[in-house]
N, C-alpha and C positions, 0 to 999 in steps of 0.2 A: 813448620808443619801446622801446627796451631793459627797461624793467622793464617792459612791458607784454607785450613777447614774452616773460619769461622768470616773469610770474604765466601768462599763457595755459598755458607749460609745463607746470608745477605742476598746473595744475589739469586739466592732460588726464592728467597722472601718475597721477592719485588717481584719475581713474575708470576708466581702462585697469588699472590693476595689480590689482584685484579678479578682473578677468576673465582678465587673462594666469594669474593664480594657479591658477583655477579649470579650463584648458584644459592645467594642467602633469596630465603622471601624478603618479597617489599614490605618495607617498615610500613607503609600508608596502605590501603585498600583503595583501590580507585575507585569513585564515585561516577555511573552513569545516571541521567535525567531522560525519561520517557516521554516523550510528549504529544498525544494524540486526541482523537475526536471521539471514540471510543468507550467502552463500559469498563470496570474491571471484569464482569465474565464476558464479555464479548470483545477482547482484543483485536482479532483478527486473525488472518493469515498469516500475514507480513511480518505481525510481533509475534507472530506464535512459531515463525520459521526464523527468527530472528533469535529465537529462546533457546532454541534448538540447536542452531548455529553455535552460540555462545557456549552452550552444554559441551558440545561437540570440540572444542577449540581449549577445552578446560575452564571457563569462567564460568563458577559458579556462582550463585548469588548467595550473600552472608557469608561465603567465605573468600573468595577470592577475587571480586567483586562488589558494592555495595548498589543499591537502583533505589532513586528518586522517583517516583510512578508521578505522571500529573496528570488527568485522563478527563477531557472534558463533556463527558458524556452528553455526546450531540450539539452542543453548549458553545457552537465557534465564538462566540462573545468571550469568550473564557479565557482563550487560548493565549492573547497576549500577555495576560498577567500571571498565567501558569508559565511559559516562558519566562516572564522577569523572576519569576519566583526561584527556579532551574538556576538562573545566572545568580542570583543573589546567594546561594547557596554555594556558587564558584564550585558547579560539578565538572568532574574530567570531559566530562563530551556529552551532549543531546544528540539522540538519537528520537526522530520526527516521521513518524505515519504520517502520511497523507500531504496533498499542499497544503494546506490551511495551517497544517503544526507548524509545515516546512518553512511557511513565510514568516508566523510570527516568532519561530527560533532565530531565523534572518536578520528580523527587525531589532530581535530583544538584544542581540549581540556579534559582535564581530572579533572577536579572537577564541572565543570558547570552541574546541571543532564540534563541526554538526553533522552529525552522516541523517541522510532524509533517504526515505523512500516514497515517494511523489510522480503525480502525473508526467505534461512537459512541463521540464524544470525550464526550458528556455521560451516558453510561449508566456510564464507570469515571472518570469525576470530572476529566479532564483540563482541560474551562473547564464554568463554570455558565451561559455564554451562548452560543450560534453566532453571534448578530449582535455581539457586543461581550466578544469573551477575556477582555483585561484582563490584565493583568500581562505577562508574558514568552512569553506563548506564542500561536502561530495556525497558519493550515495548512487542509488542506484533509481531508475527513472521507469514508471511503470506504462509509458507509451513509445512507441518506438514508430515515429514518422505520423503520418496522416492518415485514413482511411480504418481507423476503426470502429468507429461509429456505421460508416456503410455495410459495413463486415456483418453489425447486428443487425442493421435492415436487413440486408442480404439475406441472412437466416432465418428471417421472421415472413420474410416473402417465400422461403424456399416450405418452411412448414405450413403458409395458408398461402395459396398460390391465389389466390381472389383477395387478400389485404390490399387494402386502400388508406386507411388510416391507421397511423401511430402517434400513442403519448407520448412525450418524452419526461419521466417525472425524476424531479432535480432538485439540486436545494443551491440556489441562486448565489447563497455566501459564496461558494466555492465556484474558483475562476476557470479552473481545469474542467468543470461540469456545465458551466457557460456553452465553453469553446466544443464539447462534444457535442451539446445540442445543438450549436452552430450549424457545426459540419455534416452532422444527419442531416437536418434540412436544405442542406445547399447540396447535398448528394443524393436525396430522396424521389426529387420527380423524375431521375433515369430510370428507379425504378420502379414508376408509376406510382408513389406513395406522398403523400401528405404527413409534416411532423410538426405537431403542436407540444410546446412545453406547458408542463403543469407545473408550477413553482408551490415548493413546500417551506417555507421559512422556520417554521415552529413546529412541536410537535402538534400542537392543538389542531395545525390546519392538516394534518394529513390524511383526516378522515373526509373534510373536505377538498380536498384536493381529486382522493381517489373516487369520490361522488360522480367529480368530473369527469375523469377517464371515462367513464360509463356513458356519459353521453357524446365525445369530441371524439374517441379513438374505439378500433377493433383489437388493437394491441398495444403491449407499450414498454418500453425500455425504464429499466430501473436502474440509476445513475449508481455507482461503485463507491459514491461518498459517505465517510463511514455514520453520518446522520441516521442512515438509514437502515444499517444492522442491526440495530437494536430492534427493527418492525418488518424484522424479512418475514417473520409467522403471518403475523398480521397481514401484511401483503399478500402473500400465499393464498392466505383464505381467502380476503377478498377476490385475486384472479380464479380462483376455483369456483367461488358461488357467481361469478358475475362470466365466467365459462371464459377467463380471457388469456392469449397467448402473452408470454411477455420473456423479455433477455435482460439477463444481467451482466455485469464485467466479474462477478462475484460467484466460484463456484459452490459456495456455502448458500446463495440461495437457491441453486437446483437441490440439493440435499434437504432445505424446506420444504419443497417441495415445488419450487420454481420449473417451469418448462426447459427454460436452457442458460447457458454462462458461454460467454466467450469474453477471455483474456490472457495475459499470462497468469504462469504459477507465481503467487505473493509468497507461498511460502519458501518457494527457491530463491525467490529476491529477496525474504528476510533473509535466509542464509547467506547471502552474500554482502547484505550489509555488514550480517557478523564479523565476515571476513576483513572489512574494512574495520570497524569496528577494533578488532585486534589487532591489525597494522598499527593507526593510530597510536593505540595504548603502549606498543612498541617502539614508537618513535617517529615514524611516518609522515610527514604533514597530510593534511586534507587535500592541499594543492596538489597533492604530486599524485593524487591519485584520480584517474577519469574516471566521469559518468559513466555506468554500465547500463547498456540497455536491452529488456529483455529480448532472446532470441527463440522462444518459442512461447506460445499459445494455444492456451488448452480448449477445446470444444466440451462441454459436457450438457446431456441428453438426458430430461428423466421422461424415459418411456410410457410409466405409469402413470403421470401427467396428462401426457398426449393422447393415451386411452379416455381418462376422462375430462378432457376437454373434447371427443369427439373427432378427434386428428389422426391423420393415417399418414406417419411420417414416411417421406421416399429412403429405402434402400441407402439410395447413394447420400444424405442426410445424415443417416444413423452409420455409415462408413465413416464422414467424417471426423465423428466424434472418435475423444480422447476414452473417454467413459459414458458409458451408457447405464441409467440408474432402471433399474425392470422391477 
C-alpha cells in the first residue's frame, strides 16, 4: 500500500511540475530596443499605438518588460550606430518606426528578431515576400500597393479645383519618400497638375526650402517622414500666412492645424505590431509570421483651415472624410 501511494506520488510529481514551472514568472525580463527617427515627446502614432498595444497584452514596461529607447531625432545619420548599439546590448527584439530605422536594424543584424513598421518593405529590399519574410524580420507595412500618392493629388485638386502646381516636400535620405514623389509625378499631368520636389536634408535648410514652395507650387504635399514631426507647427504657420493648401500622410498634422491627412491609422498598425511583438516573445519565429498590410485609410478634414485659407470645400469632400476638425 505504501509504495503504491508513494509511485501515485511520483508520478503526479512529473506531471504537475512542468505546469507549476510554466505558471512561475520569467527569471529574466525581456529586453526590447526602440529604434526610430523620432523625438522623445514626439514618438508618433505608430509607437504611441504600439505602447498601447503592449499595455493592452499586459507588457508593462519596468516590470514585465524592460525598453532600450534609441531615438534619432531627425538625425538619419545616427541611425546605424543606434542599431549597433540595440545589438550590442543583445536585446530580445527591435522594434523600428519607419524605413530608415527598418533598414539599419536590417543591416546592424541578422538573427536578433525585428518587427518594423515601414513604408514598402519590398520596393527598398527589407523582405522579398509579404506573405513569407523569412529570416529575422516581419512587421507590418504602412503602403498597401501603388496609387497613393495620386490619392493626395486627387484631394488637393478636389479642394482647389484650379491647382496647377504642387510641392512635393521630402527629405531625400528616405527611399520610401523618394519612390512617392516618384509616383505623384508620373500620376500628376492626368490630372492636369505639375509636381516639383523640394528636398530638405537638414534642419537648417527647411526654412529654406519652404521659401521655395512659395515661389515653384500653389500647394504641397508633406512627406510622412518622421524628419518632419518635430516642424509640423512650424509648417502650419507657414501654409497659414503664405494662404497655402497642403496634405499630409500624417493625421497629427491636420490636428496642427494642417488642411487634410490621408493615410492609414499608425496607431492601429502599432497595435498590431504589438501583437506580433508578443507572438515572438512567446516563441513564434519572425518567419512564420507575414507582412500585414494596412486595410483601411483614414481621410481627415480640418474645416477651420479651409475657412481661413478662403476654400469652400464640396459636400461630397467633407463626406469623405473620416473626421472632420470644425
Amino acid at each position: 500500500m505504501r509504495r503504491s501511494v508513494i509511485g501515485f506520488m511520483l508520478t503526479l510529481t512529473i506531471l504537475v511540475a512542468p505546469l507549476l514551472a510554466n505558471a512561475q514568472p520569467r527569471g529574466r525580463v525581456p529586453r526590447i530596443g526602440v529604434l526610430a527617427t523620432t523625438s522623445p515627446s514626439q514618438r508618433g502614432a505608430f509607437l504611441d499605438g504600439f505602447w498601447h498595444g503592449l499595455h493592452e497584452l499586459g507588457w508593462i514596461e519596468g516590470q514585465s518588460i524592460a525598453v532600450e529607447w534609441r531615438l534619432a531625432e531627425g538625425k538619419l545619420e545616427r541611425l546605424p550606430e543606434l542599431a549597433a548599439e540595440l545589438v550590442r546590448l543583445n536585446v530580445d527584439i527591435i522594434v523600428a518606426s519607419g524605413t530608415p530605422s527598418s533598414l539599419a536594424a536590417k543591416h546592424a543584424t541578422t538573427t536578433i528578431p525585428i518587427v518594423v513598421g515601414a513604408g514598402d518593405l519590398l520596393r527598398v529590399g527589407l523582405v522579398a515576400n509579404l506573405a513569407q519574410p523569412g529570416e529575422n524580420l516581419t512587421g507590418v507595412t504602412v503602403l498597401a500597393g501603388e496609387g497613393f500618392s495620386g490619392k493626395w493629388l486627387e484631394l488637393l485638386k478636389e479642394a482647389v479645383p484650379t491647382l496647377s502646381r504642387v510641392a512635393y516636400l521630402l527629405h531625400p535620405a528616405n527611399l520610401i519618400s523618394v519612390a512617392l514623389c516618384q509616383e505623384a509625378q508620373g500620376v500628376a499631368p492626368a490630372l492636369r497638375l505639375t509636381v516639383e520636389a523640394v528636398e530638405v536634408r537638414t534642419p537648417d535648410e527647411l526654412d529654406h526650402a519652404l521659401a521655395a514652395i512659395t515661389e515653384r507650387a500653389e500647394a504641397f504635399i508633406v512627406d510622412a517622414d518622421g524628419f518632419f514631426q518635430p516642424y509640423h507647427t512650424r509648417i502650419v504657420e507657414f501654409a497659414a500666412h503664405h494662404r497655402l493648401p497642403s496634405i499630409s500622410h500624417l493625421r497629427s498634422y491636420v490636428h496642427a492645424g494642417g488642411l487634410m491627412s490621408y493615410g492609414p491609422s499608425f496607431s492601429a498598425l502599432g497595435r498590431r505590431a504589438a501583437i506580433y511583438m508578443d507572438k515572438i516573445l512567446k516563441g513564434t519565429k519572425p518567419a512564420e509570421l507575414p507582412i500585414e498590410q494596412p486595410t483601411k485609410f483614414e481621410l481627415v478634414i480640418n474645416l477651420k483651415t479651409a475657412q481661413a485659407l478662403g476654400l469652400t470645400l464640396s459636400p461630397t469632400l467633407l463626406f469623405q472624410a473620416d473626421e472632420v476638425i470644425r
